[in-house]
Rosetta silent file (secondary structure, phi, psi, omega in degrees, C-alpha in Angstrom):
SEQUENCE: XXXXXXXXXXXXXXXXXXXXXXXXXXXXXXXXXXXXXXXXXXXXXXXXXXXXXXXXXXXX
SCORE:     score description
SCORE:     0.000 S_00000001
   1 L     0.000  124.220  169.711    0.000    0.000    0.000 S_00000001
   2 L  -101.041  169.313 -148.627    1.396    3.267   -0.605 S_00000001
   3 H   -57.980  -63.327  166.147    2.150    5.972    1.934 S_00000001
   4 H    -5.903  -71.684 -163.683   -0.491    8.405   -0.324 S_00000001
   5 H   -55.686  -57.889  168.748   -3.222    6.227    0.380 S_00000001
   6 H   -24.792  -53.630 -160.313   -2.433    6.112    4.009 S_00000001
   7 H   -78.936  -64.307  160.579   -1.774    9.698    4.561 S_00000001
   8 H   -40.251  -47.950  167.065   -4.672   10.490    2.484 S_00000001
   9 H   -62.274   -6.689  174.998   -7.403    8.378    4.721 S_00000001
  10 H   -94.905  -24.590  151.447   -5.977   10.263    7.253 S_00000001
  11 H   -48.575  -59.304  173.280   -6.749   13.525    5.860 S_00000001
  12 H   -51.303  -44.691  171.649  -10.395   12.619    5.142 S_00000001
  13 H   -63.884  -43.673 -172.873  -10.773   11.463    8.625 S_00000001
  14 H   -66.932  -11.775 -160.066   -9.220   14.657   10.135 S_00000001
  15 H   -99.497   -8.032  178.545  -11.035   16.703    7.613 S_00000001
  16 H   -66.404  -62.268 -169.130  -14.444   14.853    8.543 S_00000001
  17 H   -36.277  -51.949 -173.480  -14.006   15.784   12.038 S_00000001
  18 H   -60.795  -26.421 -174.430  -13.052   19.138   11.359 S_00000001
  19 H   -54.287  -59.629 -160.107  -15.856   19.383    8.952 S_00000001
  20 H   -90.948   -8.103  149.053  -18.569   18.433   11.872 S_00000001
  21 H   -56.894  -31.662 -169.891  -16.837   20.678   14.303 S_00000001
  22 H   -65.341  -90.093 -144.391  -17.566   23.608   12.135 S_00000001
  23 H   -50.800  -43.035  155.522  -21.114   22.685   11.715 S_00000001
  24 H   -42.473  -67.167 -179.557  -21.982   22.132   15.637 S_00000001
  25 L   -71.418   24.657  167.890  -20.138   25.506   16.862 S_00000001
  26 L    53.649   27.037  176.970  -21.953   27.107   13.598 S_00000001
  27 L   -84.331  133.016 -179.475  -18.112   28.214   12.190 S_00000001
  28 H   -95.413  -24.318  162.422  -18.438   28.339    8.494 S_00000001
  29 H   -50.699  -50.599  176.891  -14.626   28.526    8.459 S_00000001
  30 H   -67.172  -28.854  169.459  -13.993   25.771   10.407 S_00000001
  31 H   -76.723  -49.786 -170.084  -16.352   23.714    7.961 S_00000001
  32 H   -65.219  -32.444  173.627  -15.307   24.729    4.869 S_00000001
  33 H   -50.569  -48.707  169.401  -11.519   24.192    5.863 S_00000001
  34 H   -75.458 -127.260 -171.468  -12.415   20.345    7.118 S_00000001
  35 H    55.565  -85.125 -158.160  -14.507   20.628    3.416 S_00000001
  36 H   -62.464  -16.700 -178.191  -11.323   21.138    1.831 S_00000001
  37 H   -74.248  -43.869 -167.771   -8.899   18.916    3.637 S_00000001
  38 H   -68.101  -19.248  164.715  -11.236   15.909    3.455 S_00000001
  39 H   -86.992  -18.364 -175.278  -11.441   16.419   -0.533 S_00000001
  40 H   -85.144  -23.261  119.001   -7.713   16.970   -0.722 S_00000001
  41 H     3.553  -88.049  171.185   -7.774   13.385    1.100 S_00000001
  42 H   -42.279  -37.967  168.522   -9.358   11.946   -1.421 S_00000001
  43 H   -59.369  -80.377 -153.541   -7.209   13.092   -4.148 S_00000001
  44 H   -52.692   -7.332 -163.469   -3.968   11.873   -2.437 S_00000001
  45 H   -92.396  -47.501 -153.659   -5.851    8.441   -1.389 S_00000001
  46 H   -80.141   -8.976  167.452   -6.903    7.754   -5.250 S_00000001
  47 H   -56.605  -61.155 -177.623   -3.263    9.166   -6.312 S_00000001
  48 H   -58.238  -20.948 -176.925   -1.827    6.593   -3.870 S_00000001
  49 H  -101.326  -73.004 -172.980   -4.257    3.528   -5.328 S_00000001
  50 H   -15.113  -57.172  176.625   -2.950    4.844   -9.038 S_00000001
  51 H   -51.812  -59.705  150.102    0.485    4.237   -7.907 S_00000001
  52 H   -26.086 -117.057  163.867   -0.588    0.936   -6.526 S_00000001
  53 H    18.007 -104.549 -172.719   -1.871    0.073   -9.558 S_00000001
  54 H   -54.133  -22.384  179.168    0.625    0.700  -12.061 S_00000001
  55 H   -54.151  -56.636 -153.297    3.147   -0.854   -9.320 S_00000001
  56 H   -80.617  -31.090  166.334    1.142   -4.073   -8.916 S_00000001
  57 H   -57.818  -58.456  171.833    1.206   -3.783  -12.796 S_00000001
  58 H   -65.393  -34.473 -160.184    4.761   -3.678  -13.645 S_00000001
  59 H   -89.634   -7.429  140.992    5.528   -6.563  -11.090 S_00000001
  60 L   -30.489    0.000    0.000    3.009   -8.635  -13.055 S_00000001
């Protein structure tokens, strides 16, 4: 598994949290900020299964 994918589910979790902090204390900052981490997450997680991929390809 590469480190991407890792790193990434760990952005989406921190960015959920941060996400549902905003929306309890009513911060629209603090939500949109978890927003954006938890899609930049995503990115690096399906970057990290690409990599996979062609990896798992080549050794094939």
């Amino acid at each position: 598994m590469d480190k991407d994918r890792v790193e990434g589910a760990m952005d989406q979790a921190k960015g959920s949290v941060k996400e549902a902090a905003g929306k309890v204390t009513g911060d629209k900052k603090t939500e949109a900020s978890g927003a954006a981490q938890k899609a930049g997450g995503k990115v690096q997680n399906a970057a990290g299964g690409a990599k996979d991929s062609v990896r798992d390809a080549v050794k094939e």
